[in-house]
C-alpha positions in Angstrom: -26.7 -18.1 33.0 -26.6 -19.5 29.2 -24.1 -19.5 27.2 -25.7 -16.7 25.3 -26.2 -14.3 28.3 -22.5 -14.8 29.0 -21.4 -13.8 25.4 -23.8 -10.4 25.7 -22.5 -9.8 28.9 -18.6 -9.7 27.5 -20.0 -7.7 24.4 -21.3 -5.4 26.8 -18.0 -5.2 28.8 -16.0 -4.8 25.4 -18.7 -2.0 24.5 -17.8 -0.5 27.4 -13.9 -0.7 27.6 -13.9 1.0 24.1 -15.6 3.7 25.1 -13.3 4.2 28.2 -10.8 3.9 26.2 -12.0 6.7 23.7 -12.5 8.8 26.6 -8.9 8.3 27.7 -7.8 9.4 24.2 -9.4 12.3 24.6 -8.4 13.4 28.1 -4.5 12.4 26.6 -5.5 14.9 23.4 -6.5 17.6 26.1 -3.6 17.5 27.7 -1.1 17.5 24.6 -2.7 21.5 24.3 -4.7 22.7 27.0 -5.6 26.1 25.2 -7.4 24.2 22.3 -8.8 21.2 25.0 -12.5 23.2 25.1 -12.0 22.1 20.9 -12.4 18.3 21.9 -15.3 17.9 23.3 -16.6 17.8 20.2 -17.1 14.3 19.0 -13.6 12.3 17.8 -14.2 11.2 14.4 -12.8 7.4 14.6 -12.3 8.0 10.6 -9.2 10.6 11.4 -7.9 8.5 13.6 -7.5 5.6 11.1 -6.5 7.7 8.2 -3.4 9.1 10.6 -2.6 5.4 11.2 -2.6 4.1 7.9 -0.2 7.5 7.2 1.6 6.9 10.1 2.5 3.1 9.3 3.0 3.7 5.5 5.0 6.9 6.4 4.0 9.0 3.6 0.4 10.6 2.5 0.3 8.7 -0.8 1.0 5.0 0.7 -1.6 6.1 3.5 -3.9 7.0 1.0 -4.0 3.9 -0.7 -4.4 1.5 2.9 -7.3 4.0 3.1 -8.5 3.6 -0.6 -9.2 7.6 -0.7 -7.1 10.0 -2.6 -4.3 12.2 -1.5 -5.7 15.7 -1.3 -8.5 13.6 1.2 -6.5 12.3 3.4 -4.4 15.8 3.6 -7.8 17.5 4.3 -8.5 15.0 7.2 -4.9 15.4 8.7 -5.6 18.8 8.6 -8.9 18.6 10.5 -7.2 16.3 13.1 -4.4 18.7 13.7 -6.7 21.5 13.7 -8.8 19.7 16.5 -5.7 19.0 18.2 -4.1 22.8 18.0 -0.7 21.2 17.4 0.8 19.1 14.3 0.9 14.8 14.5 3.6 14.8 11.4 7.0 16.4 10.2 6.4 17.0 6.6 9.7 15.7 5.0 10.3 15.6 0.7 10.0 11.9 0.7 7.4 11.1 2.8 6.2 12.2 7.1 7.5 10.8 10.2 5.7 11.6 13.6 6.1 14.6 16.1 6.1 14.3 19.6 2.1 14.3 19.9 2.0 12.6 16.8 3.9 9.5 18.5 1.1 10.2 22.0 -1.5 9.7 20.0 -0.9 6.5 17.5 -0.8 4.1 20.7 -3.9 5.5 21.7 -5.5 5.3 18.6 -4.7 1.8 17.6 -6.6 0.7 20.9 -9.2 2.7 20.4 -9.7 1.8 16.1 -9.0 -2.1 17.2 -11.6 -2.1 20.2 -14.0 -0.5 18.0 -13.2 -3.2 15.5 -14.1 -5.9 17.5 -17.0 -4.6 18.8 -18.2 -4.5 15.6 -17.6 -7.8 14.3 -18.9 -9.3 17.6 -22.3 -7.2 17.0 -22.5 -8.4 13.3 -21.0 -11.8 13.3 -23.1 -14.6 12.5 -22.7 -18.6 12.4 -21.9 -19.0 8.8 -20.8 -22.6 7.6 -19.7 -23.0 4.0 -17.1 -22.0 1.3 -16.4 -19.0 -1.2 -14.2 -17.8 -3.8 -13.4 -14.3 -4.3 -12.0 -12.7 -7.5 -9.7 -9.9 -6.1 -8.3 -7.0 -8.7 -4.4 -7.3 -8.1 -4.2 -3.2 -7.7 -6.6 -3.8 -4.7 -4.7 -6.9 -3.6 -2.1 -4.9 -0.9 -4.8 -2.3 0.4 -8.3 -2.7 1.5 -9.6 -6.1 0.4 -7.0 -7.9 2.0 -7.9 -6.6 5.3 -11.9 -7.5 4.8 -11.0 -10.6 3.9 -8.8 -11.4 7.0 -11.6 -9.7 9.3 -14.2 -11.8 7.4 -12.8 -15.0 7.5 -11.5 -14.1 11.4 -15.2 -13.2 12.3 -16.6 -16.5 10.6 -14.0 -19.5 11.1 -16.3 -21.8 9.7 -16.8 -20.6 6.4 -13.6 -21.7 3.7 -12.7 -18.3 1.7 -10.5 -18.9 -1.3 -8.9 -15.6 -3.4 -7.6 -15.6 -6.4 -6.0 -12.1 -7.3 -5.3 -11.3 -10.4 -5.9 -9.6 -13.7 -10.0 -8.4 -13.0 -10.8 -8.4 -17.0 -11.4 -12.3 -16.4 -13.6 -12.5 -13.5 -16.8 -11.9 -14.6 -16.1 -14.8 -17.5 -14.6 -16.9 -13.8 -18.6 -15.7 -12.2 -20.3 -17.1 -15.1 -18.9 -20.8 -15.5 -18.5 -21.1 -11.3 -15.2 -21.1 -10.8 -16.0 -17.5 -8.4 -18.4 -16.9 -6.7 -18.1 -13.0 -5.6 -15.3 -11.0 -7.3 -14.3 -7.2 -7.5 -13.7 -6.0 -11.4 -12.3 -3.5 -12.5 -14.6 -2.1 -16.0 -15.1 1.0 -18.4 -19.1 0.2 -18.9 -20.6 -0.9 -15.7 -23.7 -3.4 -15.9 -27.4 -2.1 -15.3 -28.0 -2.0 -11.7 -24.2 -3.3 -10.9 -22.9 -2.7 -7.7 -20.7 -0.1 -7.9 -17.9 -0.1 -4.9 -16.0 3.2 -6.8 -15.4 5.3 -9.9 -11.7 6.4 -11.0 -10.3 8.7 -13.4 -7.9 7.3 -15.5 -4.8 9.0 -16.9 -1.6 8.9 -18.7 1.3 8.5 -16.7 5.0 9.0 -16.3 8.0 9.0 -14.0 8.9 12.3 -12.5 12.5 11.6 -12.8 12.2 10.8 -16.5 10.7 12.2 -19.8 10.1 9.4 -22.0 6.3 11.2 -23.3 8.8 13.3 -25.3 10.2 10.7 -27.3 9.3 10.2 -30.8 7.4 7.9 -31.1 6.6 7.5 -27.9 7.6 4.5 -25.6 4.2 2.7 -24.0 3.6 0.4 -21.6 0.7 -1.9 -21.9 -1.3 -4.7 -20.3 -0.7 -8.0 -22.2 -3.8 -8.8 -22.9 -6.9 -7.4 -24.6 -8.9 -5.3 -22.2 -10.5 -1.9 -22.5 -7.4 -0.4 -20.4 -5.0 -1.0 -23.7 -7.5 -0.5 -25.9 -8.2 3.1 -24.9 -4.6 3.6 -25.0 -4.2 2.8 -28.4 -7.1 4.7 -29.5 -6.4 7.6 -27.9 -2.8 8.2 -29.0 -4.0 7.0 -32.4 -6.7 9.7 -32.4 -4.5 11.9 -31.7 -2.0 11.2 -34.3 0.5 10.2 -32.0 3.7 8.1 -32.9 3.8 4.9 -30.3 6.3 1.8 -29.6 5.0 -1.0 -27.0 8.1 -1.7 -25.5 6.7 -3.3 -22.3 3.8 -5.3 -21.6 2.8 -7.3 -18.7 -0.7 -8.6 -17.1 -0.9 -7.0 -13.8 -1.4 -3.4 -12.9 2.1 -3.4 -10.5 4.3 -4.7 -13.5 2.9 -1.8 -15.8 3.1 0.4 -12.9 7.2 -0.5 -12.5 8.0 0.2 -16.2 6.6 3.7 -15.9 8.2 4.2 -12.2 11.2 3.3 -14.1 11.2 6.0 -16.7 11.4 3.5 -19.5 7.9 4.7 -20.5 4.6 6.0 -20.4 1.3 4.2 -19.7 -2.4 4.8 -18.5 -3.4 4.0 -15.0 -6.1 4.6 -12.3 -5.9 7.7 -10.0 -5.0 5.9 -7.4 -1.5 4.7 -8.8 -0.2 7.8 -8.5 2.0 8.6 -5.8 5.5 10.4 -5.1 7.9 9.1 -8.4 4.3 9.4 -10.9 3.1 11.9 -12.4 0.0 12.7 -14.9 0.8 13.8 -18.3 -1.7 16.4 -19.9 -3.3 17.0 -23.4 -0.7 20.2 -23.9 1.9 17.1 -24.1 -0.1 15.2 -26.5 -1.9 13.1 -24.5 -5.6 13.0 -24.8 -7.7 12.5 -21.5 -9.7 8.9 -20.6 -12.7 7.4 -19.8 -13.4 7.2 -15.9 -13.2 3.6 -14.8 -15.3 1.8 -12.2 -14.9 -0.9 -9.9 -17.5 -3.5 -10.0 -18.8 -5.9 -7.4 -20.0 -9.4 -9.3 -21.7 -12.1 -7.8 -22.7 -15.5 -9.1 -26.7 -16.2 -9.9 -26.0 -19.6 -9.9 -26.9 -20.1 -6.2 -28.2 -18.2 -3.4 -25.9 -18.8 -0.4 -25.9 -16.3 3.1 -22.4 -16.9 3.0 -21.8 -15.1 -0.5 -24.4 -12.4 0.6 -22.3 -11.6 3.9 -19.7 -11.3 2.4 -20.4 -8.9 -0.5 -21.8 -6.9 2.4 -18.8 -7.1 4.2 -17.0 -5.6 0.9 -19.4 -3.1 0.6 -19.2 -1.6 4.0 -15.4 -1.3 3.4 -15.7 0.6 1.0 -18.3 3.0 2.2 -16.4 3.1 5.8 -13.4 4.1 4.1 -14.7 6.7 2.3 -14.8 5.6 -1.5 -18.3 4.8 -1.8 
């Protein structure tokens, strides 16, 4: 037998355990409420079941949200399908965040096998022999969520190929794509390119703490990137547009520091959708704050070279996204 044969024949075995595995899950959801077991044998979307780990790891809906890169009222809506298949809840809603119920904690052990076998199953079926190096631009908002993990999974799945990442403030990538110093990077923009590829729109909106009311001040307290970027400059024109009295009293370059001075309370500042979680909340036009552009996140790639390397991995990026739901 070659080498080849043998490596199908464990792929085959690992296709197989999976699936036994999955059918375990299900015969352990059956038995968690046997009046609603005729419910699951309907297929088990593997999508719920990593949307309730990422949830159940993070311990609240917003964190989850974010490992998941979908929104909050999307990942309630898939909670609520699972617990509907399952006729019984997986969490105890609390003020501050979940923790798990009796099934809840039945299931996540399950689950995890079942998500990581299906995994690695799938990088065995796409992984190639790729030999070479790349550098990745990564947005620093996306650098504790889902590119991380692509990344890892990437450069686990092809241990030949060198991946270098540079995470930071996106406004400079595609500048870093055009004199080579990246090959592939993620960038966050206002005004995508003609025929970009686009991995997700956002709305943007004014922000505040929940605790504080800093937006009532006069003028008003802002925090702002440091540099120039369409994120500040929208700021500025829209609470100039609107005649709106303003003091830049924080700046910083990265989307977590701004982030932290409006947590804080000391002031207001404009952010993506997905910043928002339990201490934020979005301040409207009736408080004098005018709405935003939508913004878009942007997948660049050098046209300096052609390289199977660079084009595997922007595939890799892409099907993240799609998988989990923002494409």
């Amino acid at each position: 037998m070659s080498a080849g044969d043998e490596g199908l024949d464990q792929l085959h075995a690992d296709t197989l355990a999976c699936h036994y595995q999955a059918e375990k899950l299900i015969v352990l959801l059956s038995s968690m409420n046997s009046t609603n077991a005729s419910t699951l044998t309907d297929p088990l979307d593997s999508e719920l079941l990593r949307t309730f780990l990422a949830i159940a790891d993070a311990g609240s809906f917003t964190r989850g949200a974010e490992r998941v890169s979908r929104t909050q009222s999307a990942v309630s809506l898939q909670i609520k399908r699972l617990e509907q298949q399952l006729g019984q809840p997986v969490f105890d809603r609390h003020p501050r965040g979940v923790t798990l119920t009796v099934a809840g904690e039945r299931l996540k052990d399950a689950a995890a096998r079942v998500v990581s076998l299906l995994d690695s199953t799938l990088r065995e079926l796409t992984s190639k022999h790729l030999v070479g190096v790349i550098r990745i631009g990564v947005p620093d908002e996306y650098g504790a969520t889902i590119l991380p993990g692509t990344i890892a999974r990437f450069a686990e799945a092809h241990p030949h190929v060198e991946v270098s990442v540079r995470c930071g403030f996106s406004t400079d990538f595609p500048r870093a794509i055009e004199c080579g110093e990246l090959d592939l990077a993620v960038h966050a923009t206002e005004t995508p390119r003609h025929g970009a590829q686009i991995l997700v729109h956002e709305r943007t909106f004014w922000m505040c703490s929940r605790r504080h009311a800093p937006y009532k001040r006069d003028p008003v307290p802002v925090a702002l990137f440091d540099r120039a970027c369409w994120w500040r400059d929208r700021a500025i024109e829209t609470l100039e547009a609107a005649g709106r009295g303003y003091q830049v009293v924080y700046t910083s370059e990265s989307v977590a520091g701004v982030k932290a001075a409006i947590q804080s309370g000391a002031a207001v500042g404009v952010l993506a959708e997905r910043s928002l979680d339990d201490d934020l909340r979005r301040l409207t036009v009736k408080e004098g704050f005018p709405s935003l552009p939508n913004s878009a996140l942007e997948l660049c790639k050098t046209t300096r070279k052609a390289n199977v390397v660079i084009d595997a991995m922007e595939a890799a990026i892409v099907h993240a996204f799609r998988f989990s739901g923002a494409l």
